[in-house]
N, C-alpha and C positions, 0 to 999 in steps of 0.2 A: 514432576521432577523430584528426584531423592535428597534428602535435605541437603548431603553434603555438595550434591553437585551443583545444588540453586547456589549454595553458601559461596562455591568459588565460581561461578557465574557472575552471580551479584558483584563478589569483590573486583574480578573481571574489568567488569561494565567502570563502577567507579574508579577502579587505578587509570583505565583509558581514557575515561569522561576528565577525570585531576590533570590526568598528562594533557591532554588537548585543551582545558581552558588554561593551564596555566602557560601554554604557548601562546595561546590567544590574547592574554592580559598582555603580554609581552610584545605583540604584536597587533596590536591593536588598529592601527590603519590599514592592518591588510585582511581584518574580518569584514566580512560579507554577512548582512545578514538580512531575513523575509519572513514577509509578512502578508498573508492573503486568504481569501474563503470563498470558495465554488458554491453556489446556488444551483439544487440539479432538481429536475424532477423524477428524477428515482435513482436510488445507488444500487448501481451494480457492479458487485465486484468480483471477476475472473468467471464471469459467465452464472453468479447467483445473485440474485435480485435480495439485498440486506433491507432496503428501506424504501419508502415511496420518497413523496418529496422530502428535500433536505439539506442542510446548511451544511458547509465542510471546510471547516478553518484550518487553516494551516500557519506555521512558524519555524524559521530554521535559523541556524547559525553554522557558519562554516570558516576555515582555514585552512589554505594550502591543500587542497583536495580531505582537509579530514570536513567532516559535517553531521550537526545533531539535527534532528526534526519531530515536530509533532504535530500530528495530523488526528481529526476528530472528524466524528458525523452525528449530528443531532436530529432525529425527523421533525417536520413543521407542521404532521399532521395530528400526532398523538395515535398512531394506530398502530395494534396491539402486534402486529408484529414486526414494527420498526427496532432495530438494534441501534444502542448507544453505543457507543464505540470510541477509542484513541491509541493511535498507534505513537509509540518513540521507537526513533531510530537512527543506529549509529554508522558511519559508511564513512568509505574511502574512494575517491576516487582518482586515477593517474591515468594521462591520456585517454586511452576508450576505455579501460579497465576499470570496474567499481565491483565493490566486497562488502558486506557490510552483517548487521545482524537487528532484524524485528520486533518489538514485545507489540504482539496484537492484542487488545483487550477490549472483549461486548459484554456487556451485561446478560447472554442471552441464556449464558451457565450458572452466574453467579455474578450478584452487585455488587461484592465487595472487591472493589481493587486491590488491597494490599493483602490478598489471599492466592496463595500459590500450590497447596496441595492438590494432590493429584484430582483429588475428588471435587467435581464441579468447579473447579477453578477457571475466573473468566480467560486465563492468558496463554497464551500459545508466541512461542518463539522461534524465529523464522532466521535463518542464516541464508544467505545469496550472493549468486556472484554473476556477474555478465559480462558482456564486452558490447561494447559500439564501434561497428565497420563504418560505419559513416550512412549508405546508404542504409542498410538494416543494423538491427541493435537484437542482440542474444540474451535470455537472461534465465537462469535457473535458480528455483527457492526450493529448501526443505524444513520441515516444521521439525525440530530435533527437541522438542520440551513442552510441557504443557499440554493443552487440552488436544489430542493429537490421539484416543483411542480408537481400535475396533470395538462395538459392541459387543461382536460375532466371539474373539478368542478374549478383550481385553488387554493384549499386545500394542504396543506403540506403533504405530501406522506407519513414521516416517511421510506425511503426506507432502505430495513435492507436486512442483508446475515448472514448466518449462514454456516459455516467451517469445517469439517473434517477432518483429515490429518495423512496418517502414515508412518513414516519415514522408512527404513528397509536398510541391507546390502546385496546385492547378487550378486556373480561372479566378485569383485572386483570394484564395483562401487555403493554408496550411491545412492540409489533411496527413493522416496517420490511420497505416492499414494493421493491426494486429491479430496473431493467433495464436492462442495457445492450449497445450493440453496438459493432463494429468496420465501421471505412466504407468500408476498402479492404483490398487483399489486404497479407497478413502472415504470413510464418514464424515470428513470434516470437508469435503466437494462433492459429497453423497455420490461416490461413484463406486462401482463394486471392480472395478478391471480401467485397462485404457479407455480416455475419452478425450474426443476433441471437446472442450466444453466454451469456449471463449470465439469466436470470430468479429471483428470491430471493423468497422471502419466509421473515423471520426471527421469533422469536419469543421474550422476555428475560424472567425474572421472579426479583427478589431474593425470595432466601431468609434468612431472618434468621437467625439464629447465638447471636447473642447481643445486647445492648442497644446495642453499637457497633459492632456488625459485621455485614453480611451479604454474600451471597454470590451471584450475580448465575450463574445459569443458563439457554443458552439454546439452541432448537433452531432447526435452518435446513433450509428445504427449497432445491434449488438444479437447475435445470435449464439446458443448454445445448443449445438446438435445432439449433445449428449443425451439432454434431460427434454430435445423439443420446445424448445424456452427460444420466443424472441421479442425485443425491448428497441425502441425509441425513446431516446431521453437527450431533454434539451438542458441548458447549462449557462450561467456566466461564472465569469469570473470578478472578483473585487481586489485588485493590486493594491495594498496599503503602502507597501518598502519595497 
């Protein structure tokens, strides 16, 4: 990203982040807010396999459809090519409509977080917008900053996904059928042209524990026909808030 456009970026992110908590402080019973951490045996994500096993904390705060979050994945194995990873992000959302914008950051270009130059920078920023019909949900992302090159010209990629998804109930367990592809060529989804790269279907069912607690386990099947890639991975979740 070119210094001046990170500079009003940056400034961007914090005049919306001031303006939203300081509604928030204002409003304070009507903040929402979470806390929780998926346990998976392998993260995959949008059809490429990041990490084997692995913890994935999550934290958010929201009001009035506005919402910050931050999401992590640490592996539990120590192998050498598990990525570290945390994503923030800032969203809106009104009725099925949500907007928002991404800072993905892995270690797998560069450890130092508070480094944004073009060159080996871990962080890639993602803007998206979708809708929710109710039975299916649309969602489209494009990488407009950050580690987002062709090797080939060194030109900005632009790398984008576009989302499918349909939730459904059957035989006593919440499932979610997904697909999604990439529309053009992308280093950063190692795809050189169109690909279907993501097909899901997942499969959730709380376990009760006790009279106030249960515990939400779940299985995924997950195919990328793109690259030939298929993955089964199992999953809980840990609801803190």
């Amino acid at each position: 990203m070119r210094p001046i456009a990170k500079k009003i970026f940056l400034l961007s992110l914090v005049m919306l982040g001031s303006h939203t908590f300081g509604a928030l402080a204002q409003n304070e019973n009507e903040v929402s807010t979470s806390l929780k951490a998926d346990v998976v045996s392998s993260y995959i994500w949008r059809g490429l396999q990041l990490a084997h096993a692995s913890v994935q904390p999550e934290m958010s705060v929201g009001w009035n459809g506005l919402s910050l979050s931050a999401w992590g994945n640490v592996g539990l194995t120590n192998h050498e090519d598990d990525v570290r990873e945390i994503d923030l992000t800032l969203s809106y959302e009104t009725g099925g409509f949500s907007v928002g914008v991404c800072d993905y950051w892995t270690d797998e270009y560069d450890e130092r977080y508070f480094y944004y130059r073009k060159e080996n920078t871990g962080h890639a920023f993602e803007g998206f917008l979708g809708y929710d019909f109710g039975p299916v949900a649309v969602a489209w992302q494009t990488i407009f900053a950050g580690q987002d090159y062709q090797e080939e010209d060194g030109k900005r990629a632009y790398s984008s996904y576009l989302q499918v998804s349909a939730p459904f109930r059957w035989v006593a367990c919440d499932w979610e059928a997904t697909a999604g592809l990439v529309p053009w060529a992308s280093d950063y989804y190692g795809t050189t042209g169109f690909s279907v790269s993501y097909v899901s279907l997942r499969a959730t069912k709380d376990i009760s524990i006790a009279d106030k607690f249960t515990l939400p386990l779940f299985g995924q099947l997950v195919a990328n026909p793109g690259s030939q890639h298929f993955y089964f991975v199992f999953g809980l979740t840990l609801n803190v808030l």
